[in-house]
C-alpha positions in Angstrom: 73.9 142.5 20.3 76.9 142.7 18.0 76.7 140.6 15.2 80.1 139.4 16.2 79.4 138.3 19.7 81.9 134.6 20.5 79.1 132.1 21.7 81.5 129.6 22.9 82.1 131.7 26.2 80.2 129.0 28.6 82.5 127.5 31.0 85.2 130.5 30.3 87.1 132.4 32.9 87.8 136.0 31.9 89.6 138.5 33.9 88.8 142.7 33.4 91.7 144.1 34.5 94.1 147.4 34.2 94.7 150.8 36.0 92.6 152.6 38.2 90.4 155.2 36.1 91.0 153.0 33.3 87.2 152.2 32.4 87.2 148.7 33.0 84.4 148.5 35.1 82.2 149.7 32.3 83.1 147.9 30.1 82.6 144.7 32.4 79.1 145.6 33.3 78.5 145.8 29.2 79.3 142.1 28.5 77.7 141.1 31.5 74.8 142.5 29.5 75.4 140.9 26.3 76.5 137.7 27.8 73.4 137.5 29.5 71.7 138.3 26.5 73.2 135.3 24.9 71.4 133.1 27.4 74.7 132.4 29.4 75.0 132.3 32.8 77.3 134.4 34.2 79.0 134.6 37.7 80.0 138.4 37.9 82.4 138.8 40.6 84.7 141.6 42.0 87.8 141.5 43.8 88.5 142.2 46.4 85.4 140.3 47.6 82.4 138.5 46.1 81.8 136.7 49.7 81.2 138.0 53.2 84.7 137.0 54.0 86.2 138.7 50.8 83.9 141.8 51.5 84.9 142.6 55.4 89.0 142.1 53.8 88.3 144.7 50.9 87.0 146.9 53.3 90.4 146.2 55.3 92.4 146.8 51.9 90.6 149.9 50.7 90.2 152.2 54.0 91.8 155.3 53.1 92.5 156.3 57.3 95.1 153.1 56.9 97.1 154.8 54.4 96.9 158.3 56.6 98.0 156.6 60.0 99.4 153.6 59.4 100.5 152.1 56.3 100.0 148.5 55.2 102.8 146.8 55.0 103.0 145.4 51.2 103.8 142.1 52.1 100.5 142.2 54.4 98.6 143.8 51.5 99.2 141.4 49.2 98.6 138.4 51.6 95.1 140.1 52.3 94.4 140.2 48.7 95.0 136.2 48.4 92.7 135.0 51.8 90.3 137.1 49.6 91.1 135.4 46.1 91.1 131.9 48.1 87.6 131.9 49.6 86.3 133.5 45.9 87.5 130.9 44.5 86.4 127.8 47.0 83.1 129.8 47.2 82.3 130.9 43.7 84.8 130.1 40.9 84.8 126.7 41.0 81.6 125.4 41.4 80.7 128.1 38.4 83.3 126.5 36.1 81.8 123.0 37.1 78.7 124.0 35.6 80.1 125.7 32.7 79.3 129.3 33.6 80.6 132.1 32.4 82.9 133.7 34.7 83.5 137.6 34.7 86.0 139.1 37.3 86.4 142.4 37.9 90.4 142.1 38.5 92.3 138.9 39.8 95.9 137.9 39.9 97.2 140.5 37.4 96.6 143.2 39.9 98.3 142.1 42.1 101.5 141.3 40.4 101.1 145.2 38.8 100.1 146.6 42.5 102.0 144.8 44.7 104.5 143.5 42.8 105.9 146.4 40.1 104.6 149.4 42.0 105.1 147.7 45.5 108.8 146.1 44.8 107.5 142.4 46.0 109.4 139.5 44.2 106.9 137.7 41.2 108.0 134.8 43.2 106.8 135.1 46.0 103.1 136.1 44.4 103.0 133.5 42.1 104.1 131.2 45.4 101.1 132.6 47.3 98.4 132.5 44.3 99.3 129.0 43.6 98.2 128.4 47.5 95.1 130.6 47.1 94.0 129.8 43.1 94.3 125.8 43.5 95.2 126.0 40.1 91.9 127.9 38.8 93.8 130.2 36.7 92.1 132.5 34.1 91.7 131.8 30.6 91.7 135.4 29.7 93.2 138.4 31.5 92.2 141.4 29.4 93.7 144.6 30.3 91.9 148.1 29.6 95.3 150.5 29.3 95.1 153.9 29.8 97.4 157.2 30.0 97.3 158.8 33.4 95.8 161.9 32.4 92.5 160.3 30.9 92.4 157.5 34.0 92.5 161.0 36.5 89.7 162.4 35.2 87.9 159.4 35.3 88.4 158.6 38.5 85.9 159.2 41.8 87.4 162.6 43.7 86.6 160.6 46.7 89.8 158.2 46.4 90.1 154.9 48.3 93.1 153.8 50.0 95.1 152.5 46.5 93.8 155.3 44.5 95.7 158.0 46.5 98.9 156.7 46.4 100.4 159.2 43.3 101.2 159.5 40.2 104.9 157.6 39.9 103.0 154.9 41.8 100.5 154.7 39.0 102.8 154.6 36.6 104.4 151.7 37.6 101.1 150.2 38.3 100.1 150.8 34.2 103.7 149.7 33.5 103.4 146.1 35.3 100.5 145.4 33.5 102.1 145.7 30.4 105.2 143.8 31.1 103.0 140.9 32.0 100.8 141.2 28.9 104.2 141.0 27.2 105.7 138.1 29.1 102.1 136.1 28.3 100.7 136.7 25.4 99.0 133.8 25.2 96.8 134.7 28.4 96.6 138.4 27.8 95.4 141.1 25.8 95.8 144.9 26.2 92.9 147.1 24.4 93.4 150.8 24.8 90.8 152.1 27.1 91.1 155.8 25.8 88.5 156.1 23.1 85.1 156.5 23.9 82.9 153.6 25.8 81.5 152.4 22.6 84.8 152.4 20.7 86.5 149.9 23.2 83.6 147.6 23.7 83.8 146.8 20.0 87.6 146.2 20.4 86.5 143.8 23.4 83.9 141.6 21.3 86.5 141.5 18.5 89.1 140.5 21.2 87.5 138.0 22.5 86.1 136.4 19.1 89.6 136.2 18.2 90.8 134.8 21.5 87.9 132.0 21.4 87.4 131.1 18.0 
């Protein structure tokens, strides 16, 4: 374990977040590790999903033969993503902070303000309206976003693309953009680590992230 490692993380709320291909995923499954390690409990959860409900939507949200013959409206997208988010969070996220577990979520809010709302052209608004519906106020403490250049995220990415995945390059871009702006607009609930280097290169900048971001 790094020597390094924040032991104040009980009870925390931290969201792994950031482009498609970015890396994000490994790098969640790594502090899962270490967090566990630490004799934390931890509540790992993925979105969207983490309950039966929230698993028969992100099948829903991620068929690729959707996108072929008949595209989700955005509006309908990002409304899926919520009834998702709100049963996650009835269901799993607050009873976990109650007990003062650890909460890891592999994305949340932020992607769908990037997704739906830079790349997609839905108002902020009307998202943040939604989420405030769905999220009862259980906000993260901590969005971290892994960012990535789109030629390193494409070759990291499964050739067997979901639904999201395949929607091109000048999509993409604006999804990587809309993270950003929103790291930028909230620095006080986001940090950006640049997911290019090698696995073991950005998990150190993630431990030195968060031991700076909960002293």
């Amino acid at each position: 374990m790094p020597s390094n490692f924040p032991h104040n993380l009980a009870g925390k709320f931290i969201v792994f977040d950031g482009p498609d291909g970015s890396g994000k995923s490994t790098q969640f499954a790594r502090l899962r590790t270490l967090a566990t390690d630490a004799n934390l409990e931890v509540l790992d959860i993925r979105e969207p999903g983490g309950t039966l409900a929230g698993e028969r939507i992100r099948q829903l949200l991620l068929d690729p033969d959707i996108e072929r013959h008949h595209p989700m409206d955005v509006r309908c997208e990002m409304l899926l993503y919520m009834a998702s988010r709100a049963q996650l969070v009835a269901e799993k996220i607050r009873p976990a902070r109650q007990r003062q577990a650890l909460i890891l979520a592999d994305r949340f809010i932020a992607s769908t303000l990037a997704y739906q709302g830079t790349a997609g052209g839905l108002d902020p608004a009307h998202i943040y309206a939604a989420a405030q519906i769905a999220l009862q106020d259980c906000w993260p403490d901590l969005t971290v976003v892994f960012d990535v250049d789109q030629q390193t995220a494409a070759k990291r990415l499964n050739p067997l693309l979901d639904r999201i995945e395949q929607k091109g390059a000048d999509y993409h871009a604006r999804v990587r953009q809309g993270y950003l702006d929103q790291a930028e607009q909230h620095p006080k609930h986001y940090r950006v680590i640049d997911a290019t280097p090698d696995a073991d290169t950005v998990t150190t900048q993630l431990i030195d992230t968060l031991t700076q971001h909960f002293p």
